[in-house]
N, C-alpha and C positions, 0 to 999 in steps of 0.2 A: 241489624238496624241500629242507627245513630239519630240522637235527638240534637237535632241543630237550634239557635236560637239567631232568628232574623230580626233584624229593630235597627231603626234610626232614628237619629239625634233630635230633641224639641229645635223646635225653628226649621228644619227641614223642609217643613212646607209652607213656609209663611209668603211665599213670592205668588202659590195658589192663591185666582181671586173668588173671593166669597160666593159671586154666584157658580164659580165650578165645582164649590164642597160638595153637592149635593151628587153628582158626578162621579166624584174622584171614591166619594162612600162605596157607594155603589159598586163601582168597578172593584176596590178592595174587599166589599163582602162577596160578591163574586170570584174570587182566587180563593177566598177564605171557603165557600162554599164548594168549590172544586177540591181542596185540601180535605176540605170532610169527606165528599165522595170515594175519593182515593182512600182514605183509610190512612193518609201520614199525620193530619191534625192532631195537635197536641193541646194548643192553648194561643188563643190569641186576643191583644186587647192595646187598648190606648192607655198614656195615664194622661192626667192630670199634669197641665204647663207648673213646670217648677214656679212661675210667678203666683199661679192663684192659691196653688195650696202651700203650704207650708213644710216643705222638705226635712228632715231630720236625720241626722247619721247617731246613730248609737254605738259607741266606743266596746273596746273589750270588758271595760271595767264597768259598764251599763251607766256612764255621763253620754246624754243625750246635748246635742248642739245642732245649731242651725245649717242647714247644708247650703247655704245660700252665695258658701264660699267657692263652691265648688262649679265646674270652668263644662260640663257635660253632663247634657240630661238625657236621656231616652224618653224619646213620646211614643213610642209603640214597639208591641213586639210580636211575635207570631213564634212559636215552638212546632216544629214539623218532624215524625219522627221517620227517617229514611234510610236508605241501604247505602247511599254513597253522598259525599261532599258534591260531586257533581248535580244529584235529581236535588239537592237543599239550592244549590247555585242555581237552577232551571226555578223556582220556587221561587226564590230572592228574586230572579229575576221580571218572574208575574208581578210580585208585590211592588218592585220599582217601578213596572211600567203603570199599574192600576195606580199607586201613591202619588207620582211621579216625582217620586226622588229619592233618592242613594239607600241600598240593602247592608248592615252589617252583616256578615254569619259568621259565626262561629259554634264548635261544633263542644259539645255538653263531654268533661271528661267522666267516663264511667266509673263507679267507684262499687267494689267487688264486696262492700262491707254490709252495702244497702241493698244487696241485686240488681244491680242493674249497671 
């Protein structure tokens, strides 16, 4: 099994109109709930529009600055842990159509130090 991470970009769904949010939830807690069924749910959630809250990058040397420079935000994400690139891609593809609109994935590189 491989832990994929699915998520697109804030703004993403800004062309959705307000009375279809209630809708478009819905249909996304619905994949989401299929995903738990299955047994591949990992973690999933919104964040917060880089506009309302206050973004922060903290440096190697722990100088915290505004991240407000920065050109990409993520407004959601969903982790699904699965056997192939292909069932995360069928996955991605539920969340695109419930969201409606565009799935990153990419897949978690394993690191043998932590188990897993």
């Amino acid at each position: 099994m491989a832990r994929y991470l699915i998520s697109f970009d804030d703004g993403a769904m800004d062309f959705i109109p307000e009375e279809d949010g209630p809708a478009v939830s819905e249909a996304a807690h619905a994949v989401i709930r299929d995903a738990q069924d299955a047994g591949v749910w990992v973690f999933a959630g919104g964040v917060f529009p880089h506009d309302e809250v206050s973004v922060r990058v903290v440096a190697p040397d722990g100088t915290v600055t505004d991240g407000a420079e920065s050109k990409a935000y993520i407004a959601g994400v969903t982790i699904v842990d699965v056997p192939s690139r292909e069932e995360a891609l069928q996955w991605a593809a539920r969340i695109a159509a419930a969201c409606r609109c565009a799935q990153e994935v990419r897949e978690f590189a394993p690191d043998p130090a932590v188990g897993n």
